[in-house]
Steps between C-alpha positions, in 0.01 A plus 500: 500500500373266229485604145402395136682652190257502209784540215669264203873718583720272675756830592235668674401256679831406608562911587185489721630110645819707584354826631207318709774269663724842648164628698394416835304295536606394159251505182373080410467465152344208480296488170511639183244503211597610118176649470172646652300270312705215693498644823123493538483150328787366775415694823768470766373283736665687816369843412786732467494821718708694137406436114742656278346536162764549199272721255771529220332276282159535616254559205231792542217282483639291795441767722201393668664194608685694709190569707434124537838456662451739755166317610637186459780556775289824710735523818831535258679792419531548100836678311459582149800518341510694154741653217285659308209750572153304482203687566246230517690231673577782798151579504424133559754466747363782716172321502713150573659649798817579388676766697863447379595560179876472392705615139697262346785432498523408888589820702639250819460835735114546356456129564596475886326827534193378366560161694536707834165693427333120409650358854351776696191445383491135522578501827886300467729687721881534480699423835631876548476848330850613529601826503797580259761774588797609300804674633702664303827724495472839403926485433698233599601437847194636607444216745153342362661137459599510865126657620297269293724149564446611931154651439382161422646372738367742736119410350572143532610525863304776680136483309543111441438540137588289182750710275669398196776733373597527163854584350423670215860652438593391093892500618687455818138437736655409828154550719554128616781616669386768702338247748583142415907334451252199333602467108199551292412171286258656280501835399223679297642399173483140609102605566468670208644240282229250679183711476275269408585341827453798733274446783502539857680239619754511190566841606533449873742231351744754312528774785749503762340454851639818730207362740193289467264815398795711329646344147714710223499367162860601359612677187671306228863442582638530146364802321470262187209352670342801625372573184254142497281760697241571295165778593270207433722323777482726726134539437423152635740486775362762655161419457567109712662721711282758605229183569775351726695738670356826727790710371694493135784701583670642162872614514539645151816712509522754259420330174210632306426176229207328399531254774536768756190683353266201512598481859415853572159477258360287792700635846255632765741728629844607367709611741831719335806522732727804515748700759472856562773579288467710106614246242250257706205767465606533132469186433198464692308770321581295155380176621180648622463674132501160354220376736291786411586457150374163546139588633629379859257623760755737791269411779610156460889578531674595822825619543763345753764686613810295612806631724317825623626695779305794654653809490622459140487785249265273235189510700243261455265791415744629236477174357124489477497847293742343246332210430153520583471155662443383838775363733346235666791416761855540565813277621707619701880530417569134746877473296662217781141285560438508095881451382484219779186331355624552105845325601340206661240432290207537807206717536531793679230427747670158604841633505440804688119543630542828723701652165305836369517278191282272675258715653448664172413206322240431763371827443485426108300164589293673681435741221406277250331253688324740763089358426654156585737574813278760663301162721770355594801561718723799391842419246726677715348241827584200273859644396635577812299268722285714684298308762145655543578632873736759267170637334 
């Protein structure tokens, strides 16, 4: 999308430079005018589809040139952006078309949120909308590294989907290692500490490559580093990836930080990972206090339940009445197909296909991507190589 900045600051235009180039497709500015009154005397000759008018020195009685801008460039979109309350110059930029107006200082979420909403309308698509979902571990040893590490594997292989996982772990993230014996040779420090570069193919560039469609982006190897993650970081990374990947898979651990937080903000589903045991429920019930503390709708977080054996004295409805929240699916206590797959570093699914391991993972796939699957042939056909004369 091509844009002209209508402002004499040099640092904002170099923020919105910076914040344009990390979308998809990326944000051209091209031209920029110190003024209104120059802007309409040196039209663009390529009309821009954005004009991004800088009203922080804009006098009241320029107002109404405002209104010559919009009909001087009719199909473009117009953002006002303000720090300081102006009654008249909003009026005129209702009648100008405006239909974005931002605060100053630059809000970088506000922005890209006001840039998705300008897209739309415009008609510029993004490659993908991604769904995000974040795993995390009720108490450690839970098993959600291990589920979300194979469950994107299991996405990438059985519903041939593009999934990106993300190591979000501030100290000793080891997802890489779940499913690949390749060393990482970027991690998401190394990302973070390159932000301005982040697009798709830089990020496709920093992952390690499990398959074609299945990538995991590793955790800082050196706590020192892990702390270059910033919320503003993680902020645009997911946004390229969301527009490049089907799936963002989030393994966040336990850690409830900033960085962690922005992650959640903008999850579609969070998926917390426990075993029927008490100190796991315990801990359970606390982490789900914090998301409701935190305005976190419930519908939108599903409960897995790892290691579970029928029969148990923890039922699954007991666990329901304690905590209010849905369990969405189960894994079943595999110990020798999932010890087998940690040790080697290889997916479950490859490793051992006919494992109840396996299977369940299918059954999770199926799950989540049930609107998409239902068409075609069934998971479990393509996992163990069901012919149709089976059906």
């Amino acid at each position: 999308m091509k844009a002209l900045l209508i402002s004499r600051n040099s640092q904002l235009y170099a923020e919105i430079a910076s914040q344009g180039a990390a979308r998809v497709p990326p944000l051209n500015l091209g031209a920029v005018r110190a003024s209104l009154r120059e802007a309409l005397d040196r039209p663009e000759p390529d009309n821009p589809q954005l004009v991004i008018v800088d009203a922080t020195e804009t006098e009241p009685s320029e107002a109404a040139l405002l209104e010559r801008l919009g009909r001087q460039y009719p199909e473009a979109h117009l953002m006002l952006l303000t720090d300081q309350h102006q009654p008249e110059l909003l009026i005129r930029a209702m009648r100008a078309g405006v239909r974005e107006v931002l605060q100053l200082p630059l809000v970088h979420r506000a922005l890209h949120e006001s840039m998705d909403r300008i897209s739309t309308a415009a008609g510029v698509n993004a490659l993908r909308d991604g769904k995000i979902l974040a795993f995390i571990a009720c108490k450690g040893g839970s098993g959600a590294t291990f589920i979300s590490t194979n469950f994107g594997y299991a996405l990438a292989t059985l519903a041939a989907k593009k999934v990106l996982l993300i190591d979000l772990h501030g100290q000793f993230g080891d997802a890489a290692l779940y499913v690949s014996d390749l060393k990482p040779t970027m991690t998401l420090s190394d990302v973070c500490a390159q932000i301005a570069r982040v697009d798709g193919p830089f990020l496709e560039s920093c992952v390690v490559h499990v398959t074609p469609g299945f990538g995991v982006l590793a955790a800082a190897d050196d706590a020192a580093h892990a702390k270059e993650a910033k919320p503003e970081h993680i902020d645009t990374i997911l946004r390229v990836a969301r527009q490049h990947y089907d799936y963002v898979l989030l393994d966040v651990g336990r850690q409830i930080d900033a960085v962690s937080l922005r992650a959640l903000d903008v999850t579609d589903t969070i998926y917390p990972v426990l075993q029927l045991a008490l100190p796991d429920i315990r801990d359970a019930r606390r982490l789900l206090d914090i998301f409701r503390s935190l305005g976190y709708v419930l519908d939108h977080i599903r409960l897995i339940v790892n290691r579970y054996e029928k029969g148990g004295k923890l039922r699954l409805q007991d666990l329901h009445a304690a905590l209010g929240c849905e369990v969405v699916h189960t894994f079943p206590n595999d110990y020798v197909a999932v010890t087998d797959s940690v040790n080697q570093g290889v997916p479950v699914l490859q490793l051992s296909r006919a494992s109840a391991a396996a299977r369940s993972l299918a059954d999770m796939v199926e799950l989540v991507t049930s609107r998409r699957v239902q068409e075609s042939k069934g998971l479990f056909d393509r996992l163990f190589g069901r012919g149709e004369s089976d059906d």
